[in-house]
C-alpha positions, 0 to 999 in steps of 0.5 A, spaced: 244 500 929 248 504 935 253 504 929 248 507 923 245 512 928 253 515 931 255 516 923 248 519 922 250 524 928 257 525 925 255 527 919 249 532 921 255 535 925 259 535 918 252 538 915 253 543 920 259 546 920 263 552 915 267 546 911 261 541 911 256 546 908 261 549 903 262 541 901 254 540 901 253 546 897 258 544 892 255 538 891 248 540 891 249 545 885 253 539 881 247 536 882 241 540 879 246 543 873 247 536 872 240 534 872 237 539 869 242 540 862 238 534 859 232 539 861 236 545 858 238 542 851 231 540 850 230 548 851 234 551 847 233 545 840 226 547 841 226 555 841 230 555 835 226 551 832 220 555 834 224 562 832 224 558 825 217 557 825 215 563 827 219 566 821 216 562 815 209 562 819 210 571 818 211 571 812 206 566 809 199 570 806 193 565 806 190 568 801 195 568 796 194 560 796 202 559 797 204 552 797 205 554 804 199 557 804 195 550 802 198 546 806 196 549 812 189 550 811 188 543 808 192 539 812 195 544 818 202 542 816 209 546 816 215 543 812 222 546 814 227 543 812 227 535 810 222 535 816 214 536 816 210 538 823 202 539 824 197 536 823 188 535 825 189 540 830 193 546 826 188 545 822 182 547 826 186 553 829 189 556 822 182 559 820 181 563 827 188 566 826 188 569 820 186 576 820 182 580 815 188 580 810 190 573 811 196 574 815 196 569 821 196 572 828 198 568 835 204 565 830 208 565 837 202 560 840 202 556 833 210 555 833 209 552 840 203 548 838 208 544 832 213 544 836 209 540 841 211 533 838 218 534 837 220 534 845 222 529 849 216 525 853 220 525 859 220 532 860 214 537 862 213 541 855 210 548 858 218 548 861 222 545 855 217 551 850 221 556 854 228 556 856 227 563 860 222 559 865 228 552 865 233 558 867 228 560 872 227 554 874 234 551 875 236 558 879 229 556 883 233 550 886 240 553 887 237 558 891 231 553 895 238 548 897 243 553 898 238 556 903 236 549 906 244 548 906 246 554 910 239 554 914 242 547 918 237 543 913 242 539 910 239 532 913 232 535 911 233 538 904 237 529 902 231 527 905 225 531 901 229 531 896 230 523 895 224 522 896 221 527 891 226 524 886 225 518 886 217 519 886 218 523 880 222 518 877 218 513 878 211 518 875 216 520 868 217 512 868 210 511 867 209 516 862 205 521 868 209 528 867 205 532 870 205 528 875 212 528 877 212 535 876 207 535 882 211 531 886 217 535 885 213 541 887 211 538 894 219 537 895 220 544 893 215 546 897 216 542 904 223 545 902 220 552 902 216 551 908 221 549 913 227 555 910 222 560 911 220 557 918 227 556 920 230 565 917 222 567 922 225 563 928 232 566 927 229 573 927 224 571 933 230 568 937 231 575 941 231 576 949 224 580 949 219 577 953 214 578 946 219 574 942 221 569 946 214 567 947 213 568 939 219 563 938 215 558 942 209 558 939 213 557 932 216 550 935 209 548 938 205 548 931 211 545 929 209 539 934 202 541 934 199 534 930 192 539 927 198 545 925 202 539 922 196 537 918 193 542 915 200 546 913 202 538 909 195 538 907 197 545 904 204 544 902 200 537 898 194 539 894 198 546 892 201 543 887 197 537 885 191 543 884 194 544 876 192 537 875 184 537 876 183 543 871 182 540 865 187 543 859 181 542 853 178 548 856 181 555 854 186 558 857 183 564 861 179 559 865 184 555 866 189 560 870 183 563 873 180 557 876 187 555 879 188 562 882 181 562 885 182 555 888 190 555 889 189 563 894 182 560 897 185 554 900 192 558 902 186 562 906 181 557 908 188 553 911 191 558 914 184 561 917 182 554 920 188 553 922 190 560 926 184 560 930 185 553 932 192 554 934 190 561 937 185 558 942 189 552 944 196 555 945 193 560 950 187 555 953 191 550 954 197 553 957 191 555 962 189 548 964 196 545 965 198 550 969 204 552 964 201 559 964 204 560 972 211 559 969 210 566 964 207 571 969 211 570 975 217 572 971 217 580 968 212 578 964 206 582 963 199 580 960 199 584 954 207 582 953 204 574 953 198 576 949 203 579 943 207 574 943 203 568 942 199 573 936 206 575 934 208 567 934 202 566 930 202 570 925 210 569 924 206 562 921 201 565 917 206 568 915 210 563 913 204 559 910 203 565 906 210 565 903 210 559 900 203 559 898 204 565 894 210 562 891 207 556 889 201 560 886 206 565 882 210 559 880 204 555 877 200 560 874 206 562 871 206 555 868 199 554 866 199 561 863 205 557 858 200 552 855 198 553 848 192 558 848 185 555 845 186 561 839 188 567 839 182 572 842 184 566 848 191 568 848 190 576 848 184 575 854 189 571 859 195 577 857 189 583 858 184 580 862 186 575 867 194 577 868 193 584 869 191 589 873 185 593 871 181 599 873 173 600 870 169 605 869 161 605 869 158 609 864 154 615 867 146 616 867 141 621 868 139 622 875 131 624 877 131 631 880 128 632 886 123 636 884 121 631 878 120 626 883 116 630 888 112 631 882 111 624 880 109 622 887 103 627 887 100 625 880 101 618 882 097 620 888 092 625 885 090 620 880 089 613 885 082 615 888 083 608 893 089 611 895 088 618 896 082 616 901 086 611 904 090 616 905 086 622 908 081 617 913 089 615 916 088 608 914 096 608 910 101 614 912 101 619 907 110 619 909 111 613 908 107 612 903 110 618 899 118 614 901 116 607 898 112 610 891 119 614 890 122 609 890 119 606 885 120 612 881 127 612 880 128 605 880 123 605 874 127 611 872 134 608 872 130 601 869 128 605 862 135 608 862 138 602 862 133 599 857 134 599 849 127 597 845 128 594 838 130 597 832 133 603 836 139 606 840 141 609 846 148 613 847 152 612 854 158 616 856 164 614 861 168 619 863 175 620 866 178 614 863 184 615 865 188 610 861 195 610 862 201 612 856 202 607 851 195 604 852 192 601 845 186 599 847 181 599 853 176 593 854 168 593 853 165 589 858 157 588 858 152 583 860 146 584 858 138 581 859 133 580 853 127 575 853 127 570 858 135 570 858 137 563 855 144 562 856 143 557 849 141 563 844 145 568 841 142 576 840 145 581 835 148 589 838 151 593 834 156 598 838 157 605 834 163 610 837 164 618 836 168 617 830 162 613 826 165 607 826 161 601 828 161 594 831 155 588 830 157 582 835 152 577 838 151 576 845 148 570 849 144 573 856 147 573 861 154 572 861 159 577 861 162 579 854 168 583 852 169 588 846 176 590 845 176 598 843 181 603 840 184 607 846 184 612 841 177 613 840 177 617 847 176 624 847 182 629 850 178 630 856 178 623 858 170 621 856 169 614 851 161 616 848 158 609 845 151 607 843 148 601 843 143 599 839 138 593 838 139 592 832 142 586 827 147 587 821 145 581 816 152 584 812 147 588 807 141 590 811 139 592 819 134 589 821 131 590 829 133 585 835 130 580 837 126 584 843 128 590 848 135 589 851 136 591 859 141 591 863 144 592 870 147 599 873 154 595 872 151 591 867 156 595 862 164 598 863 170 600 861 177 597 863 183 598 863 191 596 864 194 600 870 198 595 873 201 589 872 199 582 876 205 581 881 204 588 885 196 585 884 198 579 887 203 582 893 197 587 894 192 581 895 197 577 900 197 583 904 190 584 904 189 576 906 195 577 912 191 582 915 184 579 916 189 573 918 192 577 924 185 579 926 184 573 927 189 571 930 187 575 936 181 574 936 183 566 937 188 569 944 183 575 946 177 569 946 182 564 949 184 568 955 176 569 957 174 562 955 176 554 955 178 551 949 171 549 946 167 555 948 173 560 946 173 556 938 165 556 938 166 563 939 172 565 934 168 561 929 162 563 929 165 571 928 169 568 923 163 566 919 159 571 921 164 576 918 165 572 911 158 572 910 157 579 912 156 581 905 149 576 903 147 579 910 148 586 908 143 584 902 138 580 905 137 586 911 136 591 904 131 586 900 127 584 907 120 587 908 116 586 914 109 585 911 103 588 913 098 584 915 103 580 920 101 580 927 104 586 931 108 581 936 111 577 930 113 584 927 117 586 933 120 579 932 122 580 925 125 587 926 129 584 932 132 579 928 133 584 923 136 589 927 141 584 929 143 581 922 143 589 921 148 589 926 153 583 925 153 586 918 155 592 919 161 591 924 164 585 920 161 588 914 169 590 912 171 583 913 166 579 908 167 585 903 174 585 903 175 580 897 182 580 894 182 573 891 176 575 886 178 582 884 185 578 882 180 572 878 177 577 874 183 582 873 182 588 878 186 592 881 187 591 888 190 600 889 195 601 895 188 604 898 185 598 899 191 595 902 192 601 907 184 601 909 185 593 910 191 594 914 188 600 918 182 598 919 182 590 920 189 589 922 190 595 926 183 597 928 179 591 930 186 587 932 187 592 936 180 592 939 180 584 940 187 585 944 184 591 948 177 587 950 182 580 952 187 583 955 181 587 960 178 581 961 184 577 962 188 582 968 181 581 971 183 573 972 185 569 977 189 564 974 192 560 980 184 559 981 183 558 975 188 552 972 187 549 979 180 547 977 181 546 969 
C-alpha cells in the first residue's frame, strides 16, 4: 500500500511540474482528437448529405405533382442516389411546409429530420446534425484539460474524466445517448467548477487582509459539507435537466423550459447556499473563538466583513460561471432538435433566442374636465347618494375619489373592448426597429365569453396599407401574428384595427361576441439584440442580488448566533422575492365599511407593514432577468446599472454599513467566552 501511495506522490509531483504538464497536455490532446474523429466523421458524412438534400428539396414544386413531388406527399420519402429516406413522419411535416406556391419552407429542418436515420446509435444526433457544434465541442474539451493541466488538476481531470468515460461508455452500451451526453456533461462541469476556483484563488492569493480572508473562505466552502452539497447537486441536476423535457413537444417550449428550470435552480442553489455560508463563516468563527486571531492582528472590522463577503462572492461567482456555460452549451443543443414545423423554427430564432423590445398600443386618456363632469352627473342623478352626502353619512371626498376611479376604469375597459361585427383601430408609436428589420411580431391575448381555453374565435387584423389578416385565437393565451416591418410608417408609428369579425373565405360574418383585452393585453415586438448579451446581462443582474445577500448573510452574522442570523437572512430573503404579489395584494385590499373600528386599525396596521416590506425589497422581487430571457425580452444595459447601483451597491452597502456599526460596538472576547 506504502508503495502505490509513494508512486502516486511521484506522479502528482511529475503532473506538476514544467516537463510533466507539457507531457500530460500532449497526451490529453491525442486523446480527445482521437475519441472524438469517430464523432467528426459521422459529422462531416452527415452535413453532405443534408446539403444534397437541401438542394433537390428546393427545387421540388409540390404542385406540380413531380415524381418527387408525389413521393413526398404520399409517402414522405426522398430518393437520392441508389438510397431512399423518410417516411410516416415526413409525411405528416410535408403539407405544413409548403407555402401558398407550393415550395417547400424550413428544407434545412426537413433534411435534418431524413438524415436522422442514417447516423450512427452510438453517437448524440443534435452533435453528429452539425459539424460547427463537433468542432466546438472538441475545442471545448482541449480548452477544459489543458486549463486543469496547467491549474495543478492534473490528478483531478484523470479521475473525473475516467469515471465519466466509463459511465457514458457504459450508457451508449445500453443504447442510452442522451444519458452518456449527461454524464460526460457532470465530468465537464466538476472539471469547470474546480478550473474556475483554482484561477479566483490564485487572483485571491494577495498579502491584503481583505484577501486573504477571502481565499479562506474559498477553501472553507470547499471543506464545508452544506456548500459541497449544494454546489454537486448543482453541478448533477444541470445536466441531467435536458432529459425531463419531453422532445415530443414543440421546440420553443423545450428551450424555454429548460432556461426557466436551468437559471432558477443556479439562483435558488447559489442564493440558498450564500446565505448558509455567510452566517456560518462569520458566526461560528465567533463561537470557536477563531475570531481572536484575525483582529488582534491589523485587522479591522470592516476589512474582515469585506473579506468574507469578497470570499463568498468569489463562490457565486464561480457557480454563476459554470452554471451560465452549462446553460448556453444546453440551449445550444436543444435549439438543434428538429423543430415541430416551421412556425416552431421561426418562433425558437425570433421569439425565444432573441432579444426583444415591445411597445403597447396608445389609448385615449379621460380629460380632467370630462371626468369631474361624469362624477357631478353620477352624483346629481343618485337621490340616495346626494343625501348620504348632504346629511354627513358618506364623505363627499372620498366619495368623489372612489366614483373617478370607476370612471376611468370604465373608460379604459370600453377602450379595450370590440363588439361584434365591428372594429376599433389602435396605433403604436415610436417602434424603433433596427436597420434590416423584416418583420416585427404582434402579440395579443384576448378575453371573450367565459374565456375557454378549448374554443377557438375568429379576428381579423387590417393594417394602413389595406391588407388584412383573418386568424383564430383561443381566450387567453397569448398569440403571435408576424407583420411586415415595411407597414411602419416614416415616423415610427404601426396603426392596426382589430376587428370581431369572421372571414368564411367568401363572406364576413360577426364574432362570436365582444372581444376584451387587457392595457398590455396587445404589443408589438421587435429584435434589437441577440440572446448571448441577453444571457450576460441576466447573469449580472442575478450576481448582484447575490452579492446583497451575501452581505446580509455577514452583516446578521456579526449581530446574531447562527440560528437567529439564518432566521433572519431568510426571512428578508423571502420577503424580497415576494415583494411583487405583496405589492398587489396592498393595491386590491380594502377595508370594508361595517368592520368594527378596532379591527380596522388592525387591518391598516398590517397593511402599512405589508406596504412597508414591499416597498424597501420591492426592487429585489421585481427584478426578474430569467422570465424577461423566458419570453425573449430584452434585458438593457439599464437594467443592468440600475440592479447594479441600487442592489449591489445601495443595499449591500447599507447592510455592511448596519453590521459593521453593530458590530465594532461588540465585545467579542465576551462573547465567544459565553457562545
Amino acid at each position: 500500500m506504502s508503495l502505490r501511495w509513494s508512486r502516486l506522490d511521484r506522479f502528482a509531483g511529475f503532473a506538476r511540474s514544467r516537463r510533466g504538464k507539457w507531457v500530460l497536455s500532449i497526451l490529453a490532446a491525442m486523446a480527445i482528437i482521437a475519441s472524438a474523429m469517430p464523432l467528426m466523421v459521422a459529422a462531416v458524412r452527415a452535413q453532405a448529405l443534408r446539403t444534397q438534400m437541401g438542394s433537390v428539396l428546393s427545387a421540388i414544386d409540390l404542385d406540380e405533382r413531380s415524381p418527387e413531388a408525389v413521393a413526398l406527399l404520399e409517402r414522405g420519402e426522398l430518393t437520392i442516389g441508389e438510397f431512399t429516406y423518410g417516411g410516416p413522419r415526413v409525411k405528416a411535416m410535408v403539407p405544413r411546409m409548403a407555402d401558398s406556391e407550393g415550395r417547400l419552407i424550413g428544407v434545412d429542418d426537413l433534411a435534418r429530420v431524413l438524415v436522422s436515420p442514417t447516423l450512427p446509435a452510438w453517437a448524440p444526433a443534435v452533435l453528429v446534425q452539425s459539424l460547427g457544434n463537433c468542432i466546438g465541442l472538441v475545442m471545448a474539451l482541449l480548452v477544459l484539460a489543458l486549463g486543469c493541466i496547467w491549474s495543478g488538476l492534473a490528478m483531478y481531470l484523470i479521475v473525473i474524466a475516467g469515471l465519466s468515460g466509463v459511465a457514458a461508455a457504459t450508457a451508449v452500451w445500453f443504447s442510452e445517448v442522451p444519458l452518456a451526453l449527461a454524464l460526460v456533461g457532470i465530468g465537464a462541469l466538476a472539471l469547470s467548477f474546480l478550473m474556475v476556483v483554482a484561477v479566483l484563488d490564485a487572483l485571491l492569493s494577495g498579502a491584503a487582509p481583505v484577501l486573504a480572508i477571502a481565499a479562506t473562505v474559498m477553501r472553507e466552502a470547499q471543506r464545508q459539507r452544506i456548500s459541497v452539497a449544494f454546489i454537486g447537486l448543482l453541478l448533477v441536476v444541470l445536466p441531467i435537466l435536458p432529459l425531463s423535457i419531453d422532445p415530443a413537444s414543440p421546440l420553443r417550449y423545450q428551450i424555454q423550459t429548460y432556461i426557466s428550470r436551468g437559471c432558477g435552480l443556479v439562483f435558488s442553489v447559489a442564493s440558498v447556499m450564500t446565505l448558509l455560508l455567510a452566517c456560518s463563516t462569520v458566526a461560528f468563527e465567533m463561537r470557536d473563538r477563531q475570531i481572536w486571531q484575525l483582529l488582534t492582528k491589523p485587522v479591522s472590522r470592516a476589512q474582515y466583513m469585506l473579506g468574507k463577503w469578497l470570499g463568498i462572492m468569489a463562490v457565486n461567482t464561480s457557480i454563476l460561471i459554470v452554471g451560465a456555460a452549462c446553460i448556453v452549451a444546453y440551449v445550444q443543443y436543444l435549439s438543434l432538435r428538429p423543430a415541430a414545423d416551421p412556425l416552431d423554427a421561426r418562433a425558437v430564432r425570433e421569439e425565444v433566442l432573441v432579444a426583444r423590445e415591445g411597445k403597447l398600443a396608445e389609448y385615449e386618456s379621460l380629460q380632467p374636465g370630462r371626468l369631474v363632469e361624469l362624477v357631478d352627473q353620477a352624483i346629481e342623478s343618485d337621490p340616495v347618494l346626494k343625501a348620504e352626502i348632504d346629511s354627513g353619512e358618506r364623505d363627499l371626498y372620498e366619495t368623489r375619489i372612489r366614483m373617478a376611479e370607476e370612471r376611468i376604469t370604465a373608460f379604459g375597459s370600453q377602450q379595450r373592448a370590440i363588439p361584434a361585427g365591428q372594429g376599433r383601430t389602435f396605433t403604436f408609436r415610436n417602434v424603433a426597429v433596427p436597420g434590416g428589420t423584416e418583420q416585427v411580431t404582434l402579440r395579443y391575448e384576448f378575453h371573450l365569453g367565459q374565456d375557454d381555453s378549448h374554443e377557438q374565435h375568429p379576428v381579423i387584423f387590417r393594417f394602413a396599407d389595406g391588407s388584412w389578416v383573418d386568424k383564430q385565437f383561443v381566450p387567453v393565451q397569448a398569440n403571435v401574428l408576424p407583420i411586415p416591418a415595411e407597414l411602419i410608417d416614416a415616423n415610427g408609428d404601426l396603426t392596426v384595427e382589430i376587428m370581431s369579425l369572421g372571414f368564411d373565405g367568401t363572406n364576413f360574418t360577426p364574432g362570436e361576441g365582444t372581444i376584451i383585452f387587457d392595457p398590455d393585453g396587445i404589443e408589438i415586438l421587435y429584435a434589437v439584440g441577440g440572446f448571448g448579451g441577453n444571457f450576460a446581462r441576466a447573469m449580472g443582474v442575478q450576481w448582484t442580488k447575490l452579492a446583497f445577500l451575501a452581505m446580509l448573510g455577514v452583516a446578521s452574522a456579526t449581530l446574531l448566533s447562527f440560528g437567529v442570523a439564518c432566521l433572519l437572512a431568510f426571512t428578508i430573503f423571502v420577503a424580497a422575492q415576494l415583494a411583487p404579489f405583496v405589492q398587489i395584494s396592498v393595491e386590491q385590499y380594502r377595508i370594508a365599511e361595517e368592520t368594527p373600528v378596532v379591527l380596522q386599525w388592525v387591518q391598516l396596521g398590517v397593511k402599512g407593514i405589508a406596504f412597508s416590506s414591499q416597498w424597501l425589497l420591492g426592487a429585489f422581487g421585481a427584478t426578474r432577468p430569467v422570465d424577461a430571457l423566458v419570453d425573449g425580452r430584452s434585458i438593457g444595459i439599464l437594467v443592468l446599472l440600475q440592479s447594479a447601483f441600487l442592489i449591489g451597491i445601495g443595499w449591500t452597502g447599507l447592510a455592511l454599513a448596519l453590521g459593521w456599526l453593530g458590530f465594532r460596538r461588540k465585545e467579542l472576547a465576551i462573547y465567544s467566552g459565553v457562545g
